[in-house]
N, C-alpha and C positions, 0 to 999 in steps of 0.2 A: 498695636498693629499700625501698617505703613499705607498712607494711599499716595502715590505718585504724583507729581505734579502734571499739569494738562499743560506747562507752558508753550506747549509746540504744537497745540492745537489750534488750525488754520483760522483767521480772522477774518472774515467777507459775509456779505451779507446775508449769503444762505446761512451763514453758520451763528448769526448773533443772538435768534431764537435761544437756540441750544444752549449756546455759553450762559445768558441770563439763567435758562431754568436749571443749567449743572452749578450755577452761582449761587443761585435760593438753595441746591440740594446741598451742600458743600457748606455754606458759612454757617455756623451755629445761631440759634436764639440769642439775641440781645446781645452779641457781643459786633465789634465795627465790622468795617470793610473787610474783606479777604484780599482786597486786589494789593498789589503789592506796593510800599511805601516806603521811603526815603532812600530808594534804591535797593530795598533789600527785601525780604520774602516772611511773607505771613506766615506764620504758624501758630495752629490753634492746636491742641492737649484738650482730649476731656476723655475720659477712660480706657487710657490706654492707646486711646487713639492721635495720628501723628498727621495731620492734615495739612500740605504746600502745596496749594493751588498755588498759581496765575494766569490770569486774565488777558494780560495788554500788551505782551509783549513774549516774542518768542527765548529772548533769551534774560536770566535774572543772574545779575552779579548782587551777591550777598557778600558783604564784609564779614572775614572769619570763612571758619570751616561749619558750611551747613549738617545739619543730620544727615547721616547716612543714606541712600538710598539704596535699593538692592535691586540686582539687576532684572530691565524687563524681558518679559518673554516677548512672543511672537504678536498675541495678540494686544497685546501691551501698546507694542511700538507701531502697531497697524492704529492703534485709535492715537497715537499722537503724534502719528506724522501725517495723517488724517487722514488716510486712506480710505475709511470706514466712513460713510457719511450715514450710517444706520439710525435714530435715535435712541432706540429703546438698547442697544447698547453701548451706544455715547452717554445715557443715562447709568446702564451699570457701571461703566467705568467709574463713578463717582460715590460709589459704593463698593466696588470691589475691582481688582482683588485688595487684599486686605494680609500683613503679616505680623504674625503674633509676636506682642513684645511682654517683657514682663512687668509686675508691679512695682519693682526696683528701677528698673528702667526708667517709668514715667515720673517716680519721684525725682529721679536723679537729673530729669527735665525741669520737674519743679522750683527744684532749688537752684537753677540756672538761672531760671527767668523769674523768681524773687529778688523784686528791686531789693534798695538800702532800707527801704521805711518798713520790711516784714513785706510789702501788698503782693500778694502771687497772681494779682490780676492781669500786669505786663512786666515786661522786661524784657531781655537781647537773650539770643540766641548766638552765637560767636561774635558779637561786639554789634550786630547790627540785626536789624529785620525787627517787625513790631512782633511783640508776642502775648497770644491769650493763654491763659491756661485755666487748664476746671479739673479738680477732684478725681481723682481716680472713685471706682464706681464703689470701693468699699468707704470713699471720703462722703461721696456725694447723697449716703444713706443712713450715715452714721448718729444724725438726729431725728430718724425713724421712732417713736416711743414700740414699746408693746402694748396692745391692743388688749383688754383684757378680754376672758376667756366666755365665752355664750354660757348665760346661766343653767340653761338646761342643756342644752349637747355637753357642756362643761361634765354636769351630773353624772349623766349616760357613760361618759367616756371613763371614769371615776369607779361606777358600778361593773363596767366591763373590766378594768382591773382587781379589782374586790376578788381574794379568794376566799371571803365565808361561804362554806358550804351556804347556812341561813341567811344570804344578803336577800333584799327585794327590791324589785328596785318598781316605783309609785311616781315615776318625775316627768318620762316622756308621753307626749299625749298620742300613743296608738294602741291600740286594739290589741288585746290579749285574749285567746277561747281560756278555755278552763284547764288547762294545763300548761297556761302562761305563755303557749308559744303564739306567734305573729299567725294571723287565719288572712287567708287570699279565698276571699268567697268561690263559691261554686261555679255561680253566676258569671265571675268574672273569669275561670277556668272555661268554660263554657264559651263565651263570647273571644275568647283566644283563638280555641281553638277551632272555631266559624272562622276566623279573621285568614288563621293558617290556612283550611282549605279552601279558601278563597284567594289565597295569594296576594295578601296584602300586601301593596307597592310601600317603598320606604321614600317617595318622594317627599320633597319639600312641600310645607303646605302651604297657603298664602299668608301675609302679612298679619288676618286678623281671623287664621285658620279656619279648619275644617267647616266652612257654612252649615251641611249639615248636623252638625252635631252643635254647634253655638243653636240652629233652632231648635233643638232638641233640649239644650240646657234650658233656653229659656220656658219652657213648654214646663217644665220641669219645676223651675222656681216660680214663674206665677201664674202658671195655668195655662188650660186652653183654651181660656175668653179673651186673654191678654189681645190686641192690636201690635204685631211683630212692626208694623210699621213708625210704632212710637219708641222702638228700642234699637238704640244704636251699640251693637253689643260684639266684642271681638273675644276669642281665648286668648287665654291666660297662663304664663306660670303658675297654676294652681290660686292659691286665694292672696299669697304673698303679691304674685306679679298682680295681680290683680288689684291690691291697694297702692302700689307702686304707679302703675299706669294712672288709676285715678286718681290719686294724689297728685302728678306732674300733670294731667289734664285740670285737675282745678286751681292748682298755682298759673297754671297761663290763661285759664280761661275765667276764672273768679278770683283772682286775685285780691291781697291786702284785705281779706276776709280769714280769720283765726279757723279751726278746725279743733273742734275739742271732743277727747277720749274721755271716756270714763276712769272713774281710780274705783282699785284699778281696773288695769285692760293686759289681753295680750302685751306681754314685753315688745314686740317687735313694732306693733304700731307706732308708738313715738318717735322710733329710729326711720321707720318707714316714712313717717309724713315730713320731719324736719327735713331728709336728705330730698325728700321731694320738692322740699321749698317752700312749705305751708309753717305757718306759726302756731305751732301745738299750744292748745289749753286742755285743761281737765273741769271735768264736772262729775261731781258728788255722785256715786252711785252705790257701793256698799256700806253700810252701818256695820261696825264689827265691833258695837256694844251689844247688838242684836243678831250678830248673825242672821241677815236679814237687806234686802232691798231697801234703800234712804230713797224710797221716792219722793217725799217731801226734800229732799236737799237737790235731788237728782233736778225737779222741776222749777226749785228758786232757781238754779244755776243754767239752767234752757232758758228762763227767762229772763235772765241778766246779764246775757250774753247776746254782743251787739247782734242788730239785725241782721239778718244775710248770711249769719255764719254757718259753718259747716260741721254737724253734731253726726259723730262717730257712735252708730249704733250695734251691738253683738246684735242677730237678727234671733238668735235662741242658744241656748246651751252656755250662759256669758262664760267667755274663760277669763280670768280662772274659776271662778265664784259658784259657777253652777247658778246663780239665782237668777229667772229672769222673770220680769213682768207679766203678772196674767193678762189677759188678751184686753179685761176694760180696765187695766192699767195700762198696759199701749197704745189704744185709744187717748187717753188723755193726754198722753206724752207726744203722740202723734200729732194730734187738737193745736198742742202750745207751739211744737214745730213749726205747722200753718202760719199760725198766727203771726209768729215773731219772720216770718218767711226765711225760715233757714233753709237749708239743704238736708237733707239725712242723707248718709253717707251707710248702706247697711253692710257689717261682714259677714255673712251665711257660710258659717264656714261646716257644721253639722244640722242640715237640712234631712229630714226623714233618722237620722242618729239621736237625735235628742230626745224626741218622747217617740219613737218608732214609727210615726206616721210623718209623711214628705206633706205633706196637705196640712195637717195643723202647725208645723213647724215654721209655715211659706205664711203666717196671717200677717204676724206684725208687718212687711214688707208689701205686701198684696192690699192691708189695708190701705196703708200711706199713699199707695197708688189710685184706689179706688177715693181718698182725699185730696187728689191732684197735688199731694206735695211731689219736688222736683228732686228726686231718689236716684242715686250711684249706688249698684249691686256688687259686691266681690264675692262670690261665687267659687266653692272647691270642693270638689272631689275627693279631697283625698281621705277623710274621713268616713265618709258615708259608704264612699265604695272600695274604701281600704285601697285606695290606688298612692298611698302616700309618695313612691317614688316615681310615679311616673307624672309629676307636676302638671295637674289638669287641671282649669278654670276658669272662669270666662269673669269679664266687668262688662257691665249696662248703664247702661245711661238714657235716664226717661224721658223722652221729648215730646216735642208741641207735633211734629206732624215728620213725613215723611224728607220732606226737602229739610227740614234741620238734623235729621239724623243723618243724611247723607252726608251734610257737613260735619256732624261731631265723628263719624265714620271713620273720616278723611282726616281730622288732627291725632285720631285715637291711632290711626295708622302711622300717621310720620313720629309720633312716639316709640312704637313699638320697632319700626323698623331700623331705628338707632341704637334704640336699647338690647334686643337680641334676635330681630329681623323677624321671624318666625318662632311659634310654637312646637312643640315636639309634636310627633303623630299616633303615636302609640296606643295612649292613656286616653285618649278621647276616641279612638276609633271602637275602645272597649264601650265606652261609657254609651256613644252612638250605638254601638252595637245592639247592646243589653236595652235602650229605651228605644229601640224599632221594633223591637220582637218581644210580642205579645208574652209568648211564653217566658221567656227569659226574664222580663220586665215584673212580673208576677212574681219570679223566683228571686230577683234581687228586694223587689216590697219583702218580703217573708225576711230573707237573711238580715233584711237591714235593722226588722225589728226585733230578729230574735236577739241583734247583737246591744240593742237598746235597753230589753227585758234583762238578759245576764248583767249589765252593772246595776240596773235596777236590782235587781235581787242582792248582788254585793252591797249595795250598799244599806240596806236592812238588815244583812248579814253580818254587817262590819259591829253596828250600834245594836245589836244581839251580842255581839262579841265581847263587846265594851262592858255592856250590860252583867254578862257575865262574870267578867273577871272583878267587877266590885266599884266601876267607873260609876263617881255619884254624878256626874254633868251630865246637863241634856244636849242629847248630839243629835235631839228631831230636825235641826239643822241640815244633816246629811241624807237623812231619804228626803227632804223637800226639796232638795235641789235637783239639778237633773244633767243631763249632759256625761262626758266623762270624767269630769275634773271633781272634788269635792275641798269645798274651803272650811278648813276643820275647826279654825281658828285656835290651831296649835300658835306658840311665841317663835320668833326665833331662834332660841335657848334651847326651846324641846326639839325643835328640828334638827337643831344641832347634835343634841342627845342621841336623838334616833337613828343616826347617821353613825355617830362615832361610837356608840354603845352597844347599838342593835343592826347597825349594817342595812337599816332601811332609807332608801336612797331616795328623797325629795328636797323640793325647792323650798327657799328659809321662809318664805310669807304664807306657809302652813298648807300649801297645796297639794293633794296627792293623786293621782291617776287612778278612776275603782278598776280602772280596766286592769291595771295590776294585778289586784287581788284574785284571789280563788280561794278553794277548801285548802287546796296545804299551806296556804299562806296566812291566809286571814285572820286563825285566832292567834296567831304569834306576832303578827301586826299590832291588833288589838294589845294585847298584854303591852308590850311597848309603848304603847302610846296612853295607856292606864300611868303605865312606872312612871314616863318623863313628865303627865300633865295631873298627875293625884295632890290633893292639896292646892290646884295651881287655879287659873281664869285662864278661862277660853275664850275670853270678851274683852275686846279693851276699851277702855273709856273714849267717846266719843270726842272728833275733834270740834277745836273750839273755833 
């Protein structure tokens, strides 16, 4: 494409404004002046496009025959004979119009304006005028790698191609009833349909959304003794935006302090904190000679871990592992925190899902509170209330008093407002909904525990299955854990097997979703995972 030269646009003082900010619009990044040189006429190349401005002078004698121009229109010759003193469209002109040329074309520019030495970074244009040139836009991508593929939507996407009639698929973490299909609570059918005949507005919500529903969340995670004035608490993209936000909020605001996950953790955390700008570490947290909590390794590594740092806690249900600390083993872990004056950083991402009750779920987090450690909440919905696509969730940040939360308020907003302005309305107008109304609020307690109880039962069901079929290992492992997740302490090898053999679709570190499972599924699972791990260890030797 073609942009026109402005060279017969008027030169006076009214107009020097203008020309300077069509000069910044016009000249590209890093490359020289635009204005014209040695008597002859700039031209810059970069995808396709064919850019001869000038500046200083109404008329430009270029040695040679210039590129072509095509002729103007109406409006064209109104802004460069300057008729038009308008800005905003003395600014379009410098962006449009604009005529398409091809990719042959621009190459065929290229290798005009490659000097003698190869460099296509200058050269002439018909014997004279400086010239830049850049890539056409399939040049300028061309050392793009491919991004490898998300380990579990990877999965998903895989199982969804699968035509075994018998495939299963154990890998993504949501909700299955007992007929394997996705369940959208009652409760939340319910609170829609209040929302409908109430004629819920689709406005924009503020910066650090819906106020009343952030008090509601917070009511929610740590009660209603909590002090709202010590939480400086905004929604969220569900629990992701939510580690995202506080992550870029403790890279500016605690900096040059490490942030250490657990091994392992959710996949996503790692990627989440580095792109955040924090220096991820790990700390010790499953034994998988034991299938079992390393809290002896988990608490060397809280304590050897400089002062001040920022330790990444699952707040219950750990994913993947299922295992988490009973309540006077998070006291102690909480205790060392103190001490060593870290931060805890909690994910709450299955609150009231995990053992069915929202109130025993909320201790680890409530206690650290009630110990004046200095706690960042990432908070979601999407689990608990099966809202997984309508990305709902809030972060908290526990302060000294009211005039600092104002403040942390106010940086948690100018984060948010660069990164995607606003939260969506939808997904929390339910959540708000359902935790105003008594009745309703009652009916989602019941579903949320009856959906806690069915993988409980699954998973007694699985290791009765096992049992069954002639499996000599102990798999007490799997009803002790809790959450959705169970860490089986299959190898890579048998997951592999089970995948390619059995069409049962999980992740290689031996993790499977109970929520998968059901009656027509379970004892064919089972058998499967007898054949791939019979003879074998479910344990591996502990690291050294």
């Amino acid at each position: 494409k073609k942009i026109h030269s402005v060279d017969r646009l008027p030169i006076d003082a009214n107009t020097q404004s203008r020309q300077s900010l069509l000069k910044k619009a016009i000249t590209m990044p890093n490359s020289p002046s635009a204005s014209p040189s040695a008597g002859g006429r700039k031209v810059i190349l970069r995808s396709s496009l064919q850019l001869s401005p000038s500046w200083s002078q109404r008329n430009i004698t270029v040695a040679g025959s210039p590129p072509s121009l095509p002729d103007l229109d109406d409006k064209q010759r109104r802004h460069l004979d300057g008729d038009d003193e308008d800005d905003n469209e003395l600014m379009e002109l410098a962006f449009f119009p604009l005529l398409k040329e091809t990719l042959e074309q621009d190459e065929q520019r290229r290798e005009v304006a490659t000097d003698d030495d190869g460099d296509d970074s200058t050269g002439t244009v018909g014997g004279g005028g400086s010239v830049d040139t850049y890539h056409s836009a399939s040049g300028i991508w061309q050392d793009v790698p491919m991004g490898p593929p998300d380990a579990i939507l990877g999965i998903a996407q895989a199982y969804r191609a699968c035509k075994e009639p018998n495939k299963v698929n154990v890998c993504v973490g949501a909700y299955r009833d007992e007929n394997g299909k996705p369940w959208v609570l009652p409760s939340v059918r319910a609170a829609e349909k209040k929302l409908w005949e109430d004629e819920e507005v689709k406005e924009y919500l503020p910066i650090d959304g819906d106020p009343d529903f952030v008090v509601k969340a917070m009511r929610f995670a740590y009660g209603s003794e909590m002090d709202l004035d010590h939480l400086a608490a905004v929604q969220t993209l569900s629990g992701t935006g939510a580690c995202r936000v506080g992550g870029i909020f403790l890279a500016q605001f605690w900096p040059r302090h490490p942030i250490y996950v657990p091994t392992p953790t959710w996949g996503n955390h790692i990627a989440i904190m580095k792109n955040a700008g924090l220096k991820v570490k790990q700390y010790r947290y499953f034994d998988k000679s034991k299938n079992a909590l390393d809290l002896k390794g988990m608490l060397e590594d809280i304590f050897n871990a400089p002062d001040g740092s920022i330790i990444l806690l699952h707040a219950c249900a750990h994913n993947p592992t299922g295992t988490d600390p009973t309540i006077d083993e998070w006291k102690q872990i909480i205790s060392l925190i103190s001490e060593k004056e870290h931060i805890a950083f909690f994910d709450s991402a299955y609150q009231g899902f995990a053992s069915g009750d929202a109130e025993q779920d909320a201790q680890p987090f409530r206690y650290a509170v009630s110990q004046h450690v200095p706690i960042l909440l990432a908070q979601s919905f999407a689990k608990n209330f099966g809202l997984y696509g309508e990305r709902v969730g809030t972060l908290s940040v526990v302060c000294g008093d009211a005039t600092q939360k104002d403040k942390i308020l106010s940086e948690l907003k100018l984060i948010i407002r660069s990164m995607y302005s606003n939260p969506p309305r939808h997904g929390s107008s339910i959540v708000k909904t359902i935790l105003s109304d008594d009745s309703l609020k009652n009916q989602y307690y019941a579903e949320c525990a009856s959906m806690s109880k069915r993988i409980q039962s699954m998973r007694v069901r699985l290791v009765k299955a096992l049992k069954n079929v002639g499996s000599k290992h102990d798999w007490s492992h799997v009803t002790a854990q809790i959450g959705m997740f169970a860490f089986t302490g299959l190898s890579e090898d048998m997951c592999g097997r089970l995948t390619d053999e059995f069409f049962i679709f999980l992740t290689v570190n031996g993790r499977i979703s109970i929520a998968g499972l059901n009656e027509s599924n379970v004892d064919y699972v089972a058998r499967a995972i007898h054949t791939v791990s019979e003879g074998k260890s479910i344990t591996q030797e502990a690291a050294t």
